[in-house]
Every structure is written in structure tokens, then in C-alpha cells.
C-alpha positions in Angstrom: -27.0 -0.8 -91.7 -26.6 1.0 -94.9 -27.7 4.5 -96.1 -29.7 5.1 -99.7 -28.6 7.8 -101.9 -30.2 10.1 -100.2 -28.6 9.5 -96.7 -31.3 7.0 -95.0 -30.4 4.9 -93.0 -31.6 1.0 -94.6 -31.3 -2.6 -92.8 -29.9 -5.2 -95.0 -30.2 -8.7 -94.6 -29.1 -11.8 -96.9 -32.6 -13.4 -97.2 -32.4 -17.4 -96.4 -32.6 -18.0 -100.2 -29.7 -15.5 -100.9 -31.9 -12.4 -102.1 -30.3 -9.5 -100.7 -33.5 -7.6 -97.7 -34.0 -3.8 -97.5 -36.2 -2.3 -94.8 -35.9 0.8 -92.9 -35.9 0.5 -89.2 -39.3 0.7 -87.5 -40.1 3.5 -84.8 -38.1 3.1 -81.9 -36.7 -0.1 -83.1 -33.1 1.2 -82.2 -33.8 2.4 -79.4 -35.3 -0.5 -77.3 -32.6 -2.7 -78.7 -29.6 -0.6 -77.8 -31.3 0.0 -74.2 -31.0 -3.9 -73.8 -27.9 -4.0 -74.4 -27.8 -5.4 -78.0 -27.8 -4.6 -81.9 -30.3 -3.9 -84.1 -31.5 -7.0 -86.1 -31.6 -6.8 -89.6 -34.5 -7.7 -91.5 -36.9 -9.0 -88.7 -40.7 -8.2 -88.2 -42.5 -7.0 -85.2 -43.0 -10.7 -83.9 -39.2 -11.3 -84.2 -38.7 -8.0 -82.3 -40.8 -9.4 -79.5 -39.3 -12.3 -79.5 -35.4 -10.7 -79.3 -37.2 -8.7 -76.2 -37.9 -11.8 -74.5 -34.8 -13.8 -75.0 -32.9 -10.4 -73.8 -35.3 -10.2 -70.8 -34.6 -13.8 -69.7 -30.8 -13.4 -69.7 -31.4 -10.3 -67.4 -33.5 -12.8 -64.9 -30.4 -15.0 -65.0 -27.4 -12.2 -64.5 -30.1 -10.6 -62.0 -30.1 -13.7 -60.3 -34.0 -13.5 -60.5 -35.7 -17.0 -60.3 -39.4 -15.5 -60.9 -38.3 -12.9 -63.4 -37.0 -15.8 -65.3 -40.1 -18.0 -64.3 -42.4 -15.2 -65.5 -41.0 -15.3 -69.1 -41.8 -19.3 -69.7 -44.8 -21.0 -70.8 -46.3 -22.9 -68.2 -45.3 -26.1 -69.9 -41.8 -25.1 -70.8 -39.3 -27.7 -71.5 -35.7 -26.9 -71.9 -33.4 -29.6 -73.0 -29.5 -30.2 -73.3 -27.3 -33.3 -73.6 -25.5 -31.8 -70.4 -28.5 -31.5 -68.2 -28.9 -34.8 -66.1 -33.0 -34.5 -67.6 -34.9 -32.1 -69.6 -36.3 -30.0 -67.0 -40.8 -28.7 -67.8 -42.9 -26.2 -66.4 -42.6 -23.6 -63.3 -41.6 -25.8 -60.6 -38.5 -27.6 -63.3 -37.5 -23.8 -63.9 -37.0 -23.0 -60.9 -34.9 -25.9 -59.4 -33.0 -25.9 -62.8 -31.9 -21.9 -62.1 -31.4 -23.2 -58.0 -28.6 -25.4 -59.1 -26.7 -23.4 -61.1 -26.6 -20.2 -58.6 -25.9 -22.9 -55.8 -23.3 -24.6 -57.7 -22.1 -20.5 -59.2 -23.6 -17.8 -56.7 -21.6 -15.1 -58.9 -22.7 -16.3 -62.3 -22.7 -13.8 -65.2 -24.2 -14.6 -68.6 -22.5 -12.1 -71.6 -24.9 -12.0 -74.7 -22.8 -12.8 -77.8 -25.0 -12.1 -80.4 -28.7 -13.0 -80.5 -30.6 -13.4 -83.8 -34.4 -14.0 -84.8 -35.2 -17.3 -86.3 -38.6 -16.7 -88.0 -41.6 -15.5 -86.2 -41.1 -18.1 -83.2 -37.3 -18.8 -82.2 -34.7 -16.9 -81.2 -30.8 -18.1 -81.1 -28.5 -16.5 -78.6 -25.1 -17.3 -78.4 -23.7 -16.5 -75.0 -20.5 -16.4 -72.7 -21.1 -17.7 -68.6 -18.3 -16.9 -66.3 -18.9 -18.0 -62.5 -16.9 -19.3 -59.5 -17.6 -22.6 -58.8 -18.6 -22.4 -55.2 -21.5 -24.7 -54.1 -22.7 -28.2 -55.2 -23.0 -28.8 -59.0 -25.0 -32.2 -58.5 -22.6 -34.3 -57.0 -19.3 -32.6 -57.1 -18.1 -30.6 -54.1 -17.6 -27.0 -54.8 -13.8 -26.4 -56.0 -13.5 -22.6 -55.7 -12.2 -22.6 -59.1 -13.2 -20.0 -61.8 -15.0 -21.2 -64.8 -15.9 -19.8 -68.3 -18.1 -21.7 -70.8 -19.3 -20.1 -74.4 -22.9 -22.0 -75.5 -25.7 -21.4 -77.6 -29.6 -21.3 -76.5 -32.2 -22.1 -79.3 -35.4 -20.7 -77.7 -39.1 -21.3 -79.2 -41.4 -18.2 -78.5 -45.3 -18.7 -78.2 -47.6 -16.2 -76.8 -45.0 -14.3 -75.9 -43.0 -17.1 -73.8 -40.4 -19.4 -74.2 -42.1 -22.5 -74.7 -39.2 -24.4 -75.7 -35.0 -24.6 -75.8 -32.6 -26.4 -76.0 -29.2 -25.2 -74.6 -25.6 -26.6 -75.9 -22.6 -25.8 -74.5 -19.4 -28.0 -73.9 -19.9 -29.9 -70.4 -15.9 -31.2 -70.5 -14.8 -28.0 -71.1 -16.4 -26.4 -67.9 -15.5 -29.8 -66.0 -11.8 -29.4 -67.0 -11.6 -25.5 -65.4 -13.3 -26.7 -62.3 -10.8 -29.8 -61.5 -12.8 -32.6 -62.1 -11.4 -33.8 -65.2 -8.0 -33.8 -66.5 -6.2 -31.1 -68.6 -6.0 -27.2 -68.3 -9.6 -26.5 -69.5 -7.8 -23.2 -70.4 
């Protein structure tokens, strides 16, 4: 944020063609996002806003360790995607085995929020921090009791208010290297 010459506060963003973006932050705008935990987003609409809300909600099921507040926040046809899952996983029922095996496999798992930004009127892209013990099943390796701490990246598509698509990135050896199950430090 900037202020004009006569002390307002202003939002500038670098528009995707390069034009330089002036608004003024909408009622309440700072507010809600500081509540949440994050920044104010420059240059985004109402829909964006929504969106931001939704992506920040659904990282608050996960550190909650809330299978149906995450649940709630998907489309009934969801799909989430990642070269690291063993398949995409769809819909309710996918959702909620996908969150069972990471709290088995990381019953203390924590999710920071890096920065999250509004792609458009429908995606959002948060970049994220997980930090989590490793003390259950992850598929078919045994629990290790080692501590693990993975930075990633979750491109989310918003419709109707919930995610209806993402696809998650994040580097699998890395997290394999911290719990023991490949070679090398995975400091």
C-alpha cells in the first residue's frame, strides 16, 4: 500500500500487462484479511476476495485437523491432483480419505501460509510450509518418528464458492529424505 498526496491510503498492483493498478481498499477489506491471518491483496475484486476467504478457510480445516470443515469447502466433484499423490483423488468420499492419510501418516501436521494471491476471478495460489512428525503409515512405509518439513504450492480453482479443482506441488524426495527413506540429509 501506498498513500496519495493527500494521505490515503491506495493498493498498487503491476497489472499482468505491466500497467501500474490503483484502488483504494474496499470496506472492511483489511480487516477480514488480517483476522485470517494474511495480507491485504492488491488489486483484486470482490470475487478474488471470496476466493482468498476460501483458500484461507481450507488451510484452517487442515491445521484444525477438520476433515468435514475441509469437506464442506469442495465441490462435490472436486479433484485434486499432484505428481506425488499415488492418484488424483474426486469428490467427498476422495477428500476425506486423502486428509485420513496424511493425519495418519502426521497426527501433528501444521500448514504455515506463505503467501497466497488471487489468480483472476476463479483461482487462488497459495504457497505453503507443512511441518509434521512422521508417526503413522504414509502408504506403505512404517512410521519413522522423524520430523519433517516440506515448502509446496496449491493452485486452487474456485466455483460457486468451492474449490472445484487443484493441483498441489511440492518435492516428494525432499520429505522422503527427512523421514529416512531415501538417502541424504533431506536437511
Amino acid at each position: 500500500a501506498e498513500m496519495d498526496g493527500a494521505g490515503a491510503e491506495l493498493v498498487v498492483a503491476k497489472r499482468l500487462d505491466g500497467q501500474r493498478a490503483e484502488r483504494r481498499p474496499f470496506l472492511g477489506e483489511h480487516r477480514r484479511d488480517l483476522a485470517l491471518g494474511g495480507a491485504v491483496d492488491a488489486g483484486v475484486g470482490p470475487a478474488g476476495q471470496d476466493n482468498l476467504h476460501i483458500a484461507r478457510e481450507i488451510f484452517a480445516a487442515w491445521n484444525a485437523h477438520d476433515v468435514e470443515g475441509f469437506v464442506k469447502r469442495l465441490d462435490a466433484k472436486t479433484r485434486w491432483e499432484s505428481d506425488v499423490f499415488p492418484a488424483p483423488f474426486s469428490g467427498h468420499e476422495g477428500a476425506r480419505q486423502f486428509f485420513k492419510v496424511y493425519l495418519t501418516a502426521f497426527p501433528d501436521l501444521h500448514l504455515d501460509l506463505e503467501q497466497i494471491l488471487a489468480a483472476g476471478d476463479s483461482h487462488v495460489v497459495v504457497r505453503w510450509r507443512s511441518r509434521g512428525t512422521h508417526l503413522g503409515p504414509l502408504g506403505d512405509i512404517p512410521a519413522t518418528g522423524r520430523k519433517a518439513s516440506n515448502r509446496g504450492c496449491t493452485v486452487m480453482e474456485i466455483k460457486n464458492a468451492k474449490a472445484a479443482h487443484a493441483w498441489v506441488y511440492f518435492d516428494n524426495a525432499h520429505l522422503l529424505r527427512q523421514i529416512g527413506v531415501l538417502p541424504g540429509s533431506g536437511g
